[in-house]
C-alpha positions, -999 to +999 in steps of 0.1 A: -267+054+151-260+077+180-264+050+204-234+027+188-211+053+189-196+043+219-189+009+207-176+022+173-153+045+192-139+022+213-131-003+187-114+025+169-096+033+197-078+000+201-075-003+162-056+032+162-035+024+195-023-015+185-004+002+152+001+033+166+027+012+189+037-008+156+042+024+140+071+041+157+095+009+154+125-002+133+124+025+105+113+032+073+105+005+043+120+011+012+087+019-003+081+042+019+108+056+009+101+061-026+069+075-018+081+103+003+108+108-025+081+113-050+066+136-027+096+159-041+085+158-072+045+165-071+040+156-106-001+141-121+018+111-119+050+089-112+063+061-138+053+036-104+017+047-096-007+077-098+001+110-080-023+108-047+001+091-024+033+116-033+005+147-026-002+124+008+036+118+011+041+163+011+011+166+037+032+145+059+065+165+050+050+195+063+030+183+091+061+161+106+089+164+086+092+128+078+090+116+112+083+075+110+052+074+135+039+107+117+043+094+083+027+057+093-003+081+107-016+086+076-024+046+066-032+039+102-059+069+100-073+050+067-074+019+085-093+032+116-117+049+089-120+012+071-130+000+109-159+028+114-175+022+077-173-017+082-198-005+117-219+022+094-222-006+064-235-030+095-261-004+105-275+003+069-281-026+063-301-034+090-276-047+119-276-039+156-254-033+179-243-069+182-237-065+144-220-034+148-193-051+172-187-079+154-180-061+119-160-041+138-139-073+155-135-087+119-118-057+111-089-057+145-092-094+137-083-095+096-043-095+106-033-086+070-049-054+076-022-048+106+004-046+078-010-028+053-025+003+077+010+000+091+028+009+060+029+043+040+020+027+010-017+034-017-027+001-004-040+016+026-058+043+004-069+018-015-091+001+009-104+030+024-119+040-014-132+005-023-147+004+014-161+042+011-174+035-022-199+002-008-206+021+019-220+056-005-240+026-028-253+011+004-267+046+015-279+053-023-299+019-023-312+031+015-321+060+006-325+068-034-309+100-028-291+108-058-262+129-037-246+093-027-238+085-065-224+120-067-202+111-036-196+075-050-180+091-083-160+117-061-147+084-042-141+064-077-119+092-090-100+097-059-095+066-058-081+064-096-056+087-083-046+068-057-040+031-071-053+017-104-061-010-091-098+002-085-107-002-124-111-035-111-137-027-080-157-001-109-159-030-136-172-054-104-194-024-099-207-018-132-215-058-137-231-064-102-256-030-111-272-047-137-286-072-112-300-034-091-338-036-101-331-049-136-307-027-146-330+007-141-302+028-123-283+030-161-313+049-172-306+078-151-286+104-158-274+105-122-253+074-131-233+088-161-228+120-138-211+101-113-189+087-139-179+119-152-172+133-124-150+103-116-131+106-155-125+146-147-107+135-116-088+114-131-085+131-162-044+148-156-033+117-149-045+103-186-028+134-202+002+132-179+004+093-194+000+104-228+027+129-227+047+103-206+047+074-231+022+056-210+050+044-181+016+024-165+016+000-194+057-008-189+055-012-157+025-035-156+043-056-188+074-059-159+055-064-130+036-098-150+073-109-160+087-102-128+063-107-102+027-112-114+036-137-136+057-162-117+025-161-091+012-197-085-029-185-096-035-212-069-016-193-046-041-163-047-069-186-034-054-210-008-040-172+004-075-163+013-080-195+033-048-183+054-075-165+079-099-189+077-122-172+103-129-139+090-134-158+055-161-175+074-177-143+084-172-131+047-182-161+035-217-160+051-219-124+044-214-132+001-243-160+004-264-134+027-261-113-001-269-137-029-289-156-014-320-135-003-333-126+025-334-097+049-302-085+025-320-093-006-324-057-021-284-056-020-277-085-040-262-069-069-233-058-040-230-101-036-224-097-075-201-078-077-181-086-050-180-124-073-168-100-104-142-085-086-124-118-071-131-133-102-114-112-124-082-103-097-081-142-099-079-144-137-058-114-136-030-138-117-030-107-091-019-108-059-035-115-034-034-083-014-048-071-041-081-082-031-088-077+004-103-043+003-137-062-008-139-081+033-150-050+051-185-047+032-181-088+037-175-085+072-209-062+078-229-082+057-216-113+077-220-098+109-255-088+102-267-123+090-253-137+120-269-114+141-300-123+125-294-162+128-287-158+168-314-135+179-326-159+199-292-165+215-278-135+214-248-136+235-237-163+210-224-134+189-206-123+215-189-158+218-186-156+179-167-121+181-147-139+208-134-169+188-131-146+155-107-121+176-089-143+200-066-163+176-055-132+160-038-116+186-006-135+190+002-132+152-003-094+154+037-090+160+045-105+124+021-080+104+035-044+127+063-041+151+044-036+181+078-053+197+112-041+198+139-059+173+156-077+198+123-093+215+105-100+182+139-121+174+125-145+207+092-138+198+096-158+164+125-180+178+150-166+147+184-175+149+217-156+139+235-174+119+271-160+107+264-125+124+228-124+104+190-131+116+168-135+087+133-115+094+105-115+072+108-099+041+090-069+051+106-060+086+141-072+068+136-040+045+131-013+078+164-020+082+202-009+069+194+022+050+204+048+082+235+023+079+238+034+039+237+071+046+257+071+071+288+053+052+276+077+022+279+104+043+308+093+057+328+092+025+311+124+013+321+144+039+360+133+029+357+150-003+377+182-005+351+216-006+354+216-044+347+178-051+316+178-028+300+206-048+305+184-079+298+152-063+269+128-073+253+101-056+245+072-072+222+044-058+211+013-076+176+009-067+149+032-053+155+016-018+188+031-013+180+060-037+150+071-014+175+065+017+202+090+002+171+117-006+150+111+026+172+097+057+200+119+035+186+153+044+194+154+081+232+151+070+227+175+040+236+155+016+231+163-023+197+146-036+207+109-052+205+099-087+192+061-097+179+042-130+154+028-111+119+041-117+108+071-111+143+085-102+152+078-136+129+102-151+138+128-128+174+128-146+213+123-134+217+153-125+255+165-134+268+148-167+301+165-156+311+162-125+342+147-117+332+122-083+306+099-083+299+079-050+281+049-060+257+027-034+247-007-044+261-010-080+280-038-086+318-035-101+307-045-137+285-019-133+306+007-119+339-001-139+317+002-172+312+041-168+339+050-153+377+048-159+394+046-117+372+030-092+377+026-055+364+003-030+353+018+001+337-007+016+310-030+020+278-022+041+264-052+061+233-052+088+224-081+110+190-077+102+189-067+067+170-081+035+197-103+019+199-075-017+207-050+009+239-067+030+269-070+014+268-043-006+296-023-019+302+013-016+327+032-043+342+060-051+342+068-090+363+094-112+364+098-148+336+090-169+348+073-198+313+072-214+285+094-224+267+099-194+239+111-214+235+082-237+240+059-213+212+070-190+187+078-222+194+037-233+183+026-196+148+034-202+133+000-214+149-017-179+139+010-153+113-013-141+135-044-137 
């Protein structure tokens, strides 16, 4: 392997530097923001997802104190490791260079990957563990050394507590293992010790559900009756003809794997891969969801093509041209390698009534320094004693993870919000006689307490639509049991 380092490395290189560019623009997402705000609260879980990312999230706290390109490093460093196992998977199974740079290409070519090794988000994570764990099976099947399905439950429980999402890689797993030399790997103990180990990993984050009321159950029951479940389940395929020339590659790689052979021995990897999109199909997941299996796709792809043109092989060079080449003017959409102002031109957005509309995703980097800053603003206005009873209160995690995060450099008190996991960690002071309320609308506001005061209302040119417009109060005398009335919000925390 020594040899393909060099190409490897370079494609790394220019993998790491395209979002490092991305990384340092506009600001932070609003998940992002709740997952350095969990990062607060190390807990074995939140009520959202399982506890890796917040551990990740108070790495990053104490390595760069929230700094946007430090905090983005973390995902972009998962996405560069994705890159260099696509290239080892390419090599094990019998690729050359030619195969090695191609894999490689599919991975700077897949633009969905731009976005999600752009944001600090488990997705990232996620990819890297579903990727790692085809790469340690692809080494075990090499090899028959028993220490790779040690590593491969190490990577399976890791990536349990990263995003649950991988239940659905283990069942593909556990299905497409069968087809491994008729099943004989399930008659080692090896096997079941690799799937322990994987449970004891996970193992706090089952106990912390128990004692939690199972919060993963709610908030999957919301996400398929608010999301999941208004999802077209034709959507999730025509979305993975949206790149049609990396599905080529994967494409050719799946039949290489099924079909026979120089790939043959590794058909049960073909399998299931088939398990997996099957069942995120009938799941009505989206379609994100499933893009972690195109890496071990890619290599398999890239090595069958290899194999296909070895009498022509600079025609995989030409094939690594025309897979790359259309990619790179769309790169811009998936990470902000371009300032605001030029990505505007770039995408030929208008402004309309003082207001562009971006994507949803670069909409949400922006107004939340705008929040804190009016909430700081009116804060800061308070007489001595008001401030040290004063509470903040956001309605959604967004602007709840602005107030704690963006929040600290103006030393303002830590937020409170209904909103998922800030619910659980409580409303601080029943008590206190000022409440300054983000986001909540007057119903809302005028419900709990007695004299409310508009302060004003926080637009942004380039903010998501939920988050311009919205008003900004100053609240006095609780006419309710603040108690009781968070306690009875529990069922809609999700919504």
């Amino acid at each position: 392997m020594k040899k393909y380092w060099p190409v490897v490395m370079i494609l790394s290189i220019v993998k790491l530097l395209i979002q490092w560019f991305g990384n340092k623009n506009y600001g932070f997402h609003r998940d992002e923001l709740l997952h350095l705000s969990v990062s607060e609260h190390l807990d074995w879980g939140f009520m959202e997802f399982p506890p890796l990312i917040g551990l990740i999230g108070k790495l990053s706290y104490w390595l760069f104190d929230y700094s946007l390109l430090g905090v983005r490093l973390f995902p972009t460093l998962a996405g560069v490791g994705i890159l260099i196992l696509c290239c080892l998977m390419a090599k094990e199974l019998g690729g050359k260079s030619k195969a090695i740079l191609l894999s490689g290409i599919c991975i700077l070519a897949f633009l969905p990957f731009y976005r999600n090794h752009t944001l600090f988000q488990p997705v990232a994570f996620d990819q890297l563990f579903w990727t790692l764990g085809f790469y340690l099976l692809i080494r075990f099947m090499n090899s028959q050394d028993k220490k790779f399905l040690i590593l491969l439950g190490i990577a399976l429980g890791l990536g349990l507590m990263n995003k649950y999402t991988i239940i659905v890689w283990a069942f593909g797993l556990f299905i497409g293992l069968f087809f491994y030399k008729k099943g004989s790997l399930f008659k080692t103990k090896w096997l079941y010790a690799s799937a322990l180990i994987s449970l004891l990993i996970f193992l706090p984050n089952i106990i912390w559900q128990i004692q939690n009321d199972y919060p993963l159950l709610r908030h999957l029951q919301a996400l398929n009756e608010n999301q999941l479940g208004e999802t077209n389940p034709m959507a999730f395929g025509l979305d993975q003809l949206s790149f049609p020339l990396t599905l080529i590659i994967s494409l050719i790689g799946l039949f290489a794997f099924l079909i026979g052979g120089n790939l043959k021995k590794y058909r049960s990897i073909g399998i299931a891969v088939l398990v997996i999109f099957c069942a995120m199909w009938a799941l009505n997941s989206k379609a994100y969801y499933v893009f972690a299996i195109y890496p071990v796709l890619f290599a398999s792809g890239s090595v069958k093509i290899e194999s296909l043109l070895r009498k022509r092989p600079i025609w995989v060079y030409l094939v690594a041209g025309l897979v790359l080449t259309p990619s790179i003017p769309f790169i811009p959409e998936l990470t902000p390698i371009l300032p605001i102002e030029k990505y505007v031109e770039y995408a030929n957005l208008e402004e309309i009534n003082g207001r562009v509309e971006l994507t949803g995703d670069y909409a949400d980097m922006f107004g939340w320094e705008e929040q804190v800053k009016s909430v700081d603003s009116v804060y800061k206005s308070l007489s001595v004693k008001e401030r040290g009873e004063c509470v903040l209160w956001a309605e959604n995690y967004g602007e709840a993870g602005a107030l704690k995060i963006l929040g600290k450099k103006y030393n303002l008190p830590d937020p409170i919000s209904r909103h998922g996991s800030f619910w659980q960690w409580g409303f601080r002071n029943k008590d206190a006689k000022v409440w300054i309320s983000l986001g909540n609308e007057k119903p809302s506001v005028e419900y709990v307490f007695e004299k409310v005061e508009l302060v004003k209302i926080i637009t942004h040119k380039y903010a998501i639509g939920e988050e311009n417009g919205i008003p900004l109060y100053v609240c006095r005398k609780p006419k309710i049991d603040i108690e009781q009335w968070w306690a009875a919000y529990e069922e809609h925390i999700f919504d």
